[in-house]
N, CA, C and O of each residue as an XYZ file, in Angstrom:
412
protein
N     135.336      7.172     49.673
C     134.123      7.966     49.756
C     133.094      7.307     50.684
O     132.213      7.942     51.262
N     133.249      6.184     50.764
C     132.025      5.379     51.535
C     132.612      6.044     53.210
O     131.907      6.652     54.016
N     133.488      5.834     53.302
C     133.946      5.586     55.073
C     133.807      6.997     55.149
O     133.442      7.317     56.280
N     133.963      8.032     54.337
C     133.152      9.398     55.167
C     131.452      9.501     54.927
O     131.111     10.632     55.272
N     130.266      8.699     54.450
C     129.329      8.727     54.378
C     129.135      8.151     55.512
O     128.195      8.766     56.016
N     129.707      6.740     56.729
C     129.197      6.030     57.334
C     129.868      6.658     58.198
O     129.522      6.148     59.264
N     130.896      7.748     58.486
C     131.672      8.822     59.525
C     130.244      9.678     59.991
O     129.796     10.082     61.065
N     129.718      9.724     58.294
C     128.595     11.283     58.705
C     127.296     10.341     59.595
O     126.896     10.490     60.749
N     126.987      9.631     58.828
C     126.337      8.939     59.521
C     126.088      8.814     60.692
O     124.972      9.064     61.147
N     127.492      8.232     61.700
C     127.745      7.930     63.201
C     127.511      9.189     63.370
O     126.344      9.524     63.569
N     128.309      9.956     63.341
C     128.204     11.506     63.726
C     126.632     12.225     63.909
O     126.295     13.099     64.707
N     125.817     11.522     62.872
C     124.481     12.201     62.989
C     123.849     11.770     64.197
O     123.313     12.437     65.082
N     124.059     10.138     64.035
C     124.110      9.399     65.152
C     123.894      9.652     66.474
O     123.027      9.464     67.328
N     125.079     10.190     66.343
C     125.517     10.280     68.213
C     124.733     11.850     68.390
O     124.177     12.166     69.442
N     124.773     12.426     67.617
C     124.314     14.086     68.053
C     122.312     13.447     68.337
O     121.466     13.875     69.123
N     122.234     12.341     67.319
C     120.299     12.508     67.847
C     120.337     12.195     68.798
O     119.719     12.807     69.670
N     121.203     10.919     69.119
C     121.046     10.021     70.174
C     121.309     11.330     71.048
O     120.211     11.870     71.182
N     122.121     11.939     71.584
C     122.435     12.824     72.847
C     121.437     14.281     72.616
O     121.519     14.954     73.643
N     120.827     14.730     71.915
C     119.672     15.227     71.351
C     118.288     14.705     72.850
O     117.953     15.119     73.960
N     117.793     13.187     71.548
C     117.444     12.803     72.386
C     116.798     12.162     74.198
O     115.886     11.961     75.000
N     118.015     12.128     73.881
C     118.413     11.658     76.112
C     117.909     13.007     76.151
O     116.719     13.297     76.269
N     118.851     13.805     76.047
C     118.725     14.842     77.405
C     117.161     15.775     77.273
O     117.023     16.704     78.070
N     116.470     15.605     76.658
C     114.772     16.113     76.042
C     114.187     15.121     76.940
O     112.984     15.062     76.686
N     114.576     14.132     78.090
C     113.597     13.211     78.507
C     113.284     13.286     79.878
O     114.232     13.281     80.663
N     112.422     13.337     80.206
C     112.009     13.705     81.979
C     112.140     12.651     82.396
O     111.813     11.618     81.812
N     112.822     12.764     83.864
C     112.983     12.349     85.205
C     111.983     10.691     84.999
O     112.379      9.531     85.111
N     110.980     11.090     84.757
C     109.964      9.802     84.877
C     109.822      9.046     84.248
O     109.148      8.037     84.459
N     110.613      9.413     82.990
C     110.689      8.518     81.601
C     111.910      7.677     81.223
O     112.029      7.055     80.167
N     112.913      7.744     82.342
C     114.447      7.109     82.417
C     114.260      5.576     82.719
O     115.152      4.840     82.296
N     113.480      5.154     83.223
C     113.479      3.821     83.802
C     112.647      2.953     82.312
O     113.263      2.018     81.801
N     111.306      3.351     81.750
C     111.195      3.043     80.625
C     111.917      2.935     79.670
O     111.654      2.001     78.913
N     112.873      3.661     79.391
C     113.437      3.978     78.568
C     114.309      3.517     78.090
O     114.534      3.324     76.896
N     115.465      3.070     79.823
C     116.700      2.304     79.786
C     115.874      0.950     79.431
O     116.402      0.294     78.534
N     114.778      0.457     79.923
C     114.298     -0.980     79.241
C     114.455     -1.273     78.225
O     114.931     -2.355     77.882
N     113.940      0.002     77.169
C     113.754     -0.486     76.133
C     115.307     -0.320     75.095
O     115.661     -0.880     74.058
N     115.723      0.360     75.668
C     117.528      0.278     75.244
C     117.900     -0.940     75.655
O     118.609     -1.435     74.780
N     117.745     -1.763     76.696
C     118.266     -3.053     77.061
C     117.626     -4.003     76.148
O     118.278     -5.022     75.922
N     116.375     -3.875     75.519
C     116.096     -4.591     74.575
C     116.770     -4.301     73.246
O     116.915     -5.370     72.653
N     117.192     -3.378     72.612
C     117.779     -2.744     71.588
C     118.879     -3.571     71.682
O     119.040     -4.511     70.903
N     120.038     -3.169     73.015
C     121.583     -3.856     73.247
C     121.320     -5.256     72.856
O     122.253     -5.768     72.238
N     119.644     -6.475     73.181
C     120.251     -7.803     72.937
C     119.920     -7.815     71.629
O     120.406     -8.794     71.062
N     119.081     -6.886     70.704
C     119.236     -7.444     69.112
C     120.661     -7.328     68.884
O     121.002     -8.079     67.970
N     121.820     -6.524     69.482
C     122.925     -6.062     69.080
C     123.484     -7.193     69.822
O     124.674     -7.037     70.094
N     122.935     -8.339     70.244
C     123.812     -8.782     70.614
C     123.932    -10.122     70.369
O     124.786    -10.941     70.710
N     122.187    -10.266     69.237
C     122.005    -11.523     68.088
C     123.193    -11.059     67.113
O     124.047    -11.867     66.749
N     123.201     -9.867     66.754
C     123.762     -9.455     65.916
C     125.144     -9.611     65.866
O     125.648     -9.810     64.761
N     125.939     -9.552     66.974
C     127.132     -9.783     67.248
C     127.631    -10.757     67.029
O     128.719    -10.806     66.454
N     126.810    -12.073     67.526
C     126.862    -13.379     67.918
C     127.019    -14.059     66.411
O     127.767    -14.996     66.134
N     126.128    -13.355     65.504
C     126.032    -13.789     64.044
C     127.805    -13.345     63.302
O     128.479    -14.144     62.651
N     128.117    -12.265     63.554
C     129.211    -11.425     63.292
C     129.969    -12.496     63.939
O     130.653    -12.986     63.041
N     130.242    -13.225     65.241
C     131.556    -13.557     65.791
C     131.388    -15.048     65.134
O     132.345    -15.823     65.136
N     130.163    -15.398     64.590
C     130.090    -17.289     63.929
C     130.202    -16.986     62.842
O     129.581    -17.789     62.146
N     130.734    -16.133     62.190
C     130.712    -16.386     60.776
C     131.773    -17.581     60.133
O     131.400    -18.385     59.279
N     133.311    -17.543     60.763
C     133.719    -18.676     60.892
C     134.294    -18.730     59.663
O     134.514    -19.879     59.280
N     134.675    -17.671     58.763
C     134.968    -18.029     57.456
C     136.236    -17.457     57.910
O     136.322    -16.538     58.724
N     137.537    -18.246     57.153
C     138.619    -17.855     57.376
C     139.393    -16.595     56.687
O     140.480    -16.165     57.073
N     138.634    -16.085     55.596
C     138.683    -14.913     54.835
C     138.239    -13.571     55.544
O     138.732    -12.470     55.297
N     137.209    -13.829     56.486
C     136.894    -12.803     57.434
C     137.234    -13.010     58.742
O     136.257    -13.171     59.475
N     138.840    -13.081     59.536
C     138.868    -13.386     60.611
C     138.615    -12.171     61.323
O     138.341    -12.259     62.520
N     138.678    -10.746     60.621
C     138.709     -9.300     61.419
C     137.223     -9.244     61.713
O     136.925     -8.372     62.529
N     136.149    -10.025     61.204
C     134.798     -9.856     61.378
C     134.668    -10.636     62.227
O     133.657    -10.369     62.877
N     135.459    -11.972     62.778
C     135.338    -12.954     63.238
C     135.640    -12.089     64.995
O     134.835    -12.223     65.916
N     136.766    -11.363     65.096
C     137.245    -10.682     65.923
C     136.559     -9.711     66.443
O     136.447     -9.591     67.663
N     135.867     -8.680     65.359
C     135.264     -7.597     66.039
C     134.027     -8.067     66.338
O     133.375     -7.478     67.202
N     133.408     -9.387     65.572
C     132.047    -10.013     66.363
C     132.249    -10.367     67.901
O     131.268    -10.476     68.636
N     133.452    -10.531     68.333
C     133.437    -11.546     69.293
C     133.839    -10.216     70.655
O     133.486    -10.232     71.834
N     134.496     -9.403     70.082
C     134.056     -8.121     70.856
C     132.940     -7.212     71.347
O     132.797     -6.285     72.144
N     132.364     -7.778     70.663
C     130.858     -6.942     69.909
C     130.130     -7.706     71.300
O     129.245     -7.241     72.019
N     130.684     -8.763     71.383
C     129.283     -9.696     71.991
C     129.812     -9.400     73.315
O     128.984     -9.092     74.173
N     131.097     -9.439     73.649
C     131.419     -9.025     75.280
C     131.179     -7.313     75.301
O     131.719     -7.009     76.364
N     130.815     -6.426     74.878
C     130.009     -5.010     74.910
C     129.003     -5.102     75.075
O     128.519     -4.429     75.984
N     128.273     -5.852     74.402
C     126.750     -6.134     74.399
C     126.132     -6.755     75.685
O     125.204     -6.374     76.399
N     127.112     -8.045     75.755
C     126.708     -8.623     77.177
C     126.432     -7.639     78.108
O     125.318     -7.320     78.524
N     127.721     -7.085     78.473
C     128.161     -6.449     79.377
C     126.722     -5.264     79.969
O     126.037     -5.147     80.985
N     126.862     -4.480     78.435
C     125.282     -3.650     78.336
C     124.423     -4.090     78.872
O     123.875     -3.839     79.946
N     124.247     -4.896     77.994
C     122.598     -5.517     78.767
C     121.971     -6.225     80.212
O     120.847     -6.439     80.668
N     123.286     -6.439     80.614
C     123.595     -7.451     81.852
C     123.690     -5.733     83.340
O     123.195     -5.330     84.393
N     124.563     -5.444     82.423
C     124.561     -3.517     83.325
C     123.216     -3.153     83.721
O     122.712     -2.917     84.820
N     122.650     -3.175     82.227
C     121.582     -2.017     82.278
C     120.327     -3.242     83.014
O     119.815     -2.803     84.044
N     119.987     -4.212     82.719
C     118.745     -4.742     83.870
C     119.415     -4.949     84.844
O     118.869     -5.903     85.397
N     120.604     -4.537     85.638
C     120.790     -4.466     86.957
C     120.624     -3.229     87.252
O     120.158     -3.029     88.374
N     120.867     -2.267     86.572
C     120.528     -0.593     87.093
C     118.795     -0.325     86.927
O     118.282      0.593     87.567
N     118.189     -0.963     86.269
C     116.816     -1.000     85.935
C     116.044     -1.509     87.170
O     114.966     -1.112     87.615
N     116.909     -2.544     87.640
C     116.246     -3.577     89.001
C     116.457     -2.622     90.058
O     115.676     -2.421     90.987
N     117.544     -2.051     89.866
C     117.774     -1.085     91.411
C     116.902     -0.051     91.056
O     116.251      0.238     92.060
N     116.477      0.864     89.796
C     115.813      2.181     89.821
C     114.478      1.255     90.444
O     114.097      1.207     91.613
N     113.955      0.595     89.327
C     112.618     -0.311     90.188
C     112.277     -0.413     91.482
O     111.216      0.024     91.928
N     113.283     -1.080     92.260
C     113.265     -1.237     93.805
C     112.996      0.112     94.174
O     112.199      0.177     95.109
N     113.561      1.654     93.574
C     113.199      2.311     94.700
C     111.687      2.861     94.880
O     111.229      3.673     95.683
N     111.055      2.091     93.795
C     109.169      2.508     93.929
C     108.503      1.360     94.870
O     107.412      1.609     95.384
N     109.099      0.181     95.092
C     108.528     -0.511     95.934
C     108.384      0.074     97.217
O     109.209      0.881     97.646
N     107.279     -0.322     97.921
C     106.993      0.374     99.151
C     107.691     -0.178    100.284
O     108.084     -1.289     99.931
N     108.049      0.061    101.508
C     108.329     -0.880    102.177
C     107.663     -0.970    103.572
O     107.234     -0.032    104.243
N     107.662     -2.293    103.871
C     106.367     -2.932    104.795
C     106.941     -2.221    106.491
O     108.072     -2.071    106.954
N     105.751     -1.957    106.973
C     105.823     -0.993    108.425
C     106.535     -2.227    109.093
O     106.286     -3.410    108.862
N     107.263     -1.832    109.775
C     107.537     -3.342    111.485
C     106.401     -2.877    112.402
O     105.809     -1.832    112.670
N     106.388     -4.333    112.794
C     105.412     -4.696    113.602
C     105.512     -4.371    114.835
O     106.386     -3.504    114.851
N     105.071     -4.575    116.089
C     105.420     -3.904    117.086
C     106.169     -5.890    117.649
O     106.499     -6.042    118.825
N     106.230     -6.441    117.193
C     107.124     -7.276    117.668
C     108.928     -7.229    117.679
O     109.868     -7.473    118.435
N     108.618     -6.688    116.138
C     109.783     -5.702    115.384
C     110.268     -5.104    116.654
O     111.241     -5.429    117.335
N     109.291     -4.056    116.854
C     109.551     -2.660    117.654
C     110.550     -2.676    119.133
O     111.455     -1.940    119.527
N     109.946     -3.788    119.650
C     110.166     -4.280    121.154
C     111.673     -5.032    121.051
O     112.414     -5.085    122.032
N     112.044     -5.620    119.709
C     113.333     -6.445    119.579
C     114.331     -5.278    119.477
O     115.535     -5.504    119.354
């Protein structure tokens, strides 16, 4: 009975989460993914705790922690590189000079 309460659960889950997203304007994506990249590294204290547990009675926790943490990385390491590139494209960029011009 539990594993279809935490089925319904995910399921509710994923429908807010995609709910969510797609209700969000154009201008609000770059905020947004930030603060999801902050979300991915609690998930990825969290993981880290999950893959040290170290008890030999829980090696499947020991396993899916240690998965957990190469997803997470991965996430978070993804998403402030796609964050750095959306960023860059508001920077302005500087006129050439007419020294520029003549080369």
């Amino acid at each position: 009975m539990e594993i279809v309460f935490l089925a319904l659960i995910l399921v509710l889950a994923i429908f807010l989460g995609f709910e969510l997203i797609s209700k969000v304007p154009a201008t609000l994506h770059t905020p947004l993914m930030s603060g999801a990249n902050a979300i991915s590294g609690i998930t990825l204290v969290g993981a880290l705790l999950a893959a040290g547990s170290g008890s030999v009675s829980h090696e499947l926790a020991t396993w899916l922690g240690a998965g957990a943490v190469v997803f997470a990385t991965v996430n978070v390491v993804g998403g402030y590189l796609v964050t750095d590139r959306m960023l860059g494209l508001f920077k302005q960029r500087s006129k050439p000079t007419e020294k520029d011009e003549r080369t």
